[in-house]
C-alpha positions as CSV (number, residue, x, y, z in Angstrom):
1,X,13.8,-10.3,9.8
2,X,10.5,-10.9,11.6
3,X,8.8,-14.2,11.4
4,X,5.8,-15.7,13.2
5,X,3.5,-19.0,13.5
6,X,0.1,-19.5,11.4
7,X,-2.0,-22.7,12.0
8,X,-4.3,-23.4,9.1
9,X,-6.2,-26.5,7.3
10,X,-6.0,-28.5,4.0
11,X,-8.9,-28.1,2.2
12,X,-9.9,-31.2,0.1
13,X,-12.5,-29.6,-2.4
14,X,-12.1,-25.8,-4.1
15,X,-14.7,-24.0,-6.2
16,X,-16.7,-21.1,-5.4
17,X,-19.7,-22.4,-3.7
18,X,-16.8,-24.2,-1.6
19,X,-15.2,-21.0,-1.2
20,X,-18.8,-19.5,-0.6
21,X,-19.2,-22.1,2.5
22,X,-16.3,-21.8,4.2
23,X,-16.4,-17.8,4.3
24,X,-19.8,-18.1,5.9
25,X,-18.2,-20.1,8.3
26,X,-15.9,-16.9,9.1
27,X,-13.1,-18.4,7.2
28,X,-10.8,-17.4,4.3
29,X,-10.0,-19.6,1.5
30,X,-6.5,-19.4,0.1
31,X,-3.7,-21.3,-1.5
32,X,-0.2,-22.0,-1.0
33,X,2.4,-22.4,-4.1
34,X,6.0,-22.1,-4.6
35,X,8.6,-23.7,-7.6
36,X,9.4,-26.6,-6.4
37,X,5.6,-27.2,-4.3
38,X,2.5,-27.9,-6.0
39,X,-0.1,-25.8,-5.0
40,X,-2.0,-26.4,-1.8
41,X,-5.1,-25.1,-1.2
42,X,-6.3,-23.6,2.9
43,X,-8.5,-22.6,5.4
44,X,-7.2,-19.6,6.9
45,X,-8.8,-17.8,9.9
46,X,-8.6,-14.2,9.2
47,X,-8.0,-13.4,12.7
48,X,-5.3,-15.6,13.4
49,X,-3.4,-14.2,10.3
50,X,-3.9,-10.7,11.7
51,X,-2.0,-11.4,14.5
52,X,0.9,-13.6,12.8
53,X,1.4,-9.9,10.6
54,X,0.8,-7.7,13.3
55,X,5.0,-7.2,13.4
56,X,7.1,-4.7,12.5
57,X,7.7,-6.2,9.4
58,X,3.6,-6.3,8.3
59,X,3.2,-8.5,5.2
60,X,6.8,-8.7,4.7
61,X,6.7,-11.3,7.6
62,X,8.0,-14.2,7.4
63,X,5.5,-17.4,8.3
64,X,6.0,-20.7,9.4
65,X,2.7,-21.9,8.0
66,X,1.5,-25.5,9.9
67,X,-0.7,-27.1,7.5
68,X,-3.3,-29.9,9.3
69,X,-5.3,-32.3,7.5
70,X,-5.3,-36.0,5.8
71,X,-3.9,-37.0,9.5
72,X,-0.3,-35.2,9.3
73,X,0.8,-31.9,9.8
74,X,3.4,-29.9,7.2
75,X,5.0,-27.0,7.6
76,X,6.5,-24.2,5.5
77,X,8.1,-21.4,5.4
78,X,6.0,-18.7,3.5
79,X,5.4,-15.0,2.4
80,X,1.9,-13.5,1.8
81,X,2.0,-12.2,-1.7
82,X,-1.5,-11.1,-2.1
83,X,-4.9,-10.4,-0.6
84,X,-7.8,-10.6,-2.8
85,X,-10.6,-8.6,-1.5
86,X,-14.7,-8.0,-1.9
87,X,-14.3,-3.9,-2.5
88,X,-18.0,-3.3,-1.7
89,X,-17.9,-4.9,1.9
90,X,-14.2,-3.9,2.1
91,X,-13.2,-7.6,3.7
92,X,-10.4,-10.0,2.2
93,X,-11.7,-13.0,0.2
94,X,-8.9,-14.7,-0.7
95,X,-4.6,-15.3,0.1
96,X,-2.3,-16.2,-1.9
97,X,0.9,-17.7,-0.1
98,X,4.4,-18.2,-2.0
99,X,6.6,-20.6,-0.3
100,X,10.3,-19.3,0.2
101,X,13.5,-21.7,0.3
102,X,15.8,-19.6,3.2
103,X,19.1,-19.7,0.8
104,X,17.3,-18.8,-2.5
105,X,17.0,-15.2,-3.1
106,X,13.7,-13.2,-3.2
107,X,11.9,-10.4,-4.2
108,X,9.7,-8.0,-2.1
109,X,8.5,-4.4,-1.6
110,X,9.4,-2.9,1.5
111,X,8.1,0.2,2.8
112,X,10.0,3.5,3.2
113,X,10.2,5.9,5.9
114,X,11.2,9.6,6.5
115,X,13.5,10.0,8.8
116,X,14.4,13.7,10.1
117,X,13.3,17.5,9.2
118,X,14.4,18.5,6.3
119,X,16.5,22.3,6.6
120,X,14.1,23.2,3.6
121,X,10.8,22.6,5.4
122,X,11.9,25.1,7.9
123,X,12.7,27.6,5.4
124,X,8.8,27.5,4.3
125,X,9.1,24.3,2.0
126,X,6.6,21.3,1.3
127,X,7.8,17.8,1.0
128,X,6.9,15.8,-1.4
129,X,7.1,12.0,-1.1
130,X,7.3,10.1,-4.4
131,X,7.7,6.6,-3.5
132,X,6.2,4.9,-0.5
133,X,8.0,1.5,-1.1
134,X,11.2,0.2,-2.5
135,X,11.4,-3.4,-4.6
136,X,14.5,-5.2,-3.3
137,X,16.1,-8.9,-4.1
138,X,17.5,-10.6,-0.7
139,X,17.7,-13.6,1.1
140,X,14.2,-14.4,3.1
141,X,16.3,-13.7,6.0
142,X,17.4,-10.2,5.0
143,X,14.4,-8.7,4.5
144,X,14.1,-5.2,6.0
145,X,11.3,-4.3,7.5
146,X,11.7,-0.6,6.4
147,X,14.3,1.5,4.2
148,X,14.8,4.5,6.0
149,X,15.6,7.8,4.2
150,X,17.2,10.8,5.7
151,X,16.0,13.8,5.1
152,X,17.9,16.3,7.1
153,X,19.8,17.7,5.0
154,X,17.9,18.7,2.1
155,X,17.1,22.1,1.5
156,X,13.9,23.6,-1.2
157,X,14.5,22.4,-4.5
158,X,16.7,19.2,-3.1
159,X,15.8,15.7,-4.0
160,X,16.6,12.2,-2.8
161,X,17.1,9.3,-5.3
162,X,17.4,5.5,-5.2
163,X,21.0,6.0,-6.1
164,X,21.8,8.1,-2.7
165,X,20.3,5.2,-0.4
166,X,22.9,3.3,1.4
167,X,21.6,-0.3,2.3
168,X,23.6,-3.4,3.0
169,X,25.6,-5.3,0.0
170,X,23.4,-8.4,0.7
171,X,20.4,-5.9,-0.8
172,X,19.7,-5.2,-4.0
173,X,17.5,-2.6,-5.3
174,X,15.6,-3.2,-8.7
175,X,14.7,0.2,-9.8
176,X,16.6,3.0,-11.5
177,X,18.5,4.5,-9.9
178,X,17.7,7.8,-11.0
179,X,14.1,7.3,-9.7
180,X,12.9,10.1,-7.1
181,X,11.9,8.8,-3.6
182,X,11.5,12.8,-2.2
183,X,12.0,16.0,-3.1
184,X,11.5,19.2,-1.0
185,X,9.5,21.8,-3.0
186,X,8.9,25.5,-3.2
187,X,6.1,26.8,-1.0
188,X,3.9,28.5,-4.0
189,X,3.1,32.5,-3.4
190,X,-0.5,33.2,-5.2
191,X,-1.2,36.8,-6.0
192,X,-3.8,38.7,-5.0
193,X,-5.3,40.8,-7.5
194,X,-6.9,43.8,-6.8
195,X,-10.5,43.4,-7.5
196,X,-11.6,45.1,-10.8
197,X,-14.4,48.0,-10.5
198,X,-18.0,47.6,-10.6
199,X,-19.3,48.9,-14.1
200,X,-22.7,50.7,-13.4
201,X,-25.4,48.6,-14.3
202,X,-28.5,50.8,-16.3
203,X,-31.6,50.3,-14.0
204,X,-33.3,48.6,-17.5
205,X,-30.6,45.9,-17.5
206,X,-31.2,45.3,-13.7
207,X,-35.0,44.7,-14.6
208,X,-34.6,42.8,-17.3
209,X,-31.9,40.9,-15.7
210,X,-34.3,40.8,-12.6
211,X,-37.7,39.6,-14.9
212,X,-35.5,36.7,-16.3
213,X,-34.7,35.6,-12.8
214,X,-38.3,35.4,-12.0
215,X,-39.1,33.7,-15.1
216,X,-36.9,30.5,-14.1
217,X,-37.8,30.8,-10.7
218,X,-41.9,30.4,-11.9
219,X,-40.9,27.5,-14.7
220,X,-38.9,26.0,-11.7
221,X,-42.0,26.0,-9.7
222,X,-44.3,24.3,-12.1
């Protein structure tokens, strides 16, 4: 479990040209919500943010959010569950926070990572990575920050499922088990064909072929 420190404000008023105001400022609006929380809307700085999920865990961290403003300081214990973003300027616009209660279970994605060379990659094979992330239920303070898979031992044609991972009993996985998170496939031979004769070409067909070029070449030119 990785967990870090974020500072942000209470923000009074929401609406867009609120929203609008404060991101000119260099700020990010967002909002914080959970079950038993009603929703509470913030000033984040975007840097400051960076740096509370710059762990090993990235957005799987968990934050101690200390929320300023009406003269009193809260604080909670958090997740970032989304990121809303402007796509033309490529620059977030928007978090969405989900309080988390420590002994209530959870749900979050966590990434995987290839571990080893597999023997079939030697032997001239590609490997294929289906899944790039794993949905697990845990307690907050379970959460990994990667799954590792093992690779080592497959060979071309071999494949890795959810049901051959072996992660801790306090983790559950939510997918099928028969789902593919790698497989190792067969390198593909093309054949090479030899290239088929030249037909003689009649010295009319050349000129005719040879006037039409021209002909598109002058209406191109007008």
């Amino acid at each position: 479990m990785a967990q870090s420190t974020l500072y942000v404000m209470r923000r009074d008023k929401t609406g867009k040209s609120v929203a609008r105001k404060i991101r000119r400022e260099g700020a990010i609006p967002a909002v914080l919500y959970g079950r038993e929380t009603k929703s509470i809307p913030l000033t984040v700085n975007p840097l400051d943010l960076k740096k509370a999920l710059s762990t090993d865990a990235g957005e799987n961290t968990l934050l101690e959010i200390h929320i300023k403003g009406d003269g009193e300081e809260i604080t909670k214990i958090a997740l970032l569950r989304d990121v809303q973003y402007d796509y033309l300027k490529s620059r977030p616009i928007h978090f969405d926070f989900q309080e988390v209660m420590m002994k209530e279970l959870i749900t979050v994605k966590v990434p995987i990572r290839i571990v080893g060379k597999a023997q079939g990659i030697q032997e001239g094979g590609i490997l294929e990575e289906i899944m790039r992330e794993i949905e697990v239920e845990c307690l907050p303070a379970s959460i990994p920050n990667v799954i590792d898979v093992d690779v080592t031992q497959l060979g071309i044609g071999d494949s890795l499922h959810i049901s051959d991972l072996v992660l801790p009993e306090n983790i559950t996985v939510l997918q099928e088990p028969e789902q593919t998170i790698v497989t190792i496939l067969s390198p593909v031979m093309e054949e090479v064909k030899p290239a088929a004769p030249a037909e003689p070409v009649l010295a009319a067909e050349t000129g005719e072929e040879e006037a039409k070029a021209e002909t598109e070449k002058e209406g191109d030119e007008e």
